[in-house]
C-alpha positions, 0 to 999 in steps of 0.5 A, a space after each residue: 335267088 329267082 325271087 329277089 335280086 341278088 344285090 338284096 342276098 347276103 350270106 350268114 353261117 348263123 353259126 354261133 358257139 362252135 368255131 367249126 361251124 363258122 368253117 362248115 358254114 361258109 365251106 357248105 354255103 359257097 358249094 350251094 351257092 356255086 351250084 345254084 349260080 352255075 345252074 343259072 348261068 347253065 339255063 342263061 339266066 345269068 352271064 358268066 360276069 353277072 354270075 361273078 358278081 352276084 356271088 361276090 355280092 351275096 359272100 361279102 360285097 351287100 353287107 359291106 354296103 348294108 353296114 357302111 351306109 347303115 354307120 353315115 
């Protein structure tokens, strides 16, 4: 997260096969994500606002856009 912006990251369980893994996934992926955000906004690198944005970006919002602009 410190080398790309954050409007560049998306989430991706890579989980195939299994459908517990598309739960395990996205449980483990939003815990390590709020650890490294609330790490962020702790040495003020990020705003409390920019943290929230960050994370909706990077769990849903950046694909969103990747794959509707991809479809225009």
């Amino acid at each position: 997260m410190e080398l790309a912006p954050t409007s560049k990251l998306m989430f991706s369980s890579d989980a195939r096969l299994m459908s517990e893994l598309y739960y395990l996934g996205a449980r483990w992926a939003r815990k390590a994500l709020g650890d490294a955000i609330d790490g962020a906004v702790r040495d003020s690198d990020l705003t409390a606002g920019e943290a929230e944005e960050a994370a909706r970006g990077i769990l849903y919002e950046n694909a969103r856009r990747l794959y509707l602009e991809e479809r225009h």
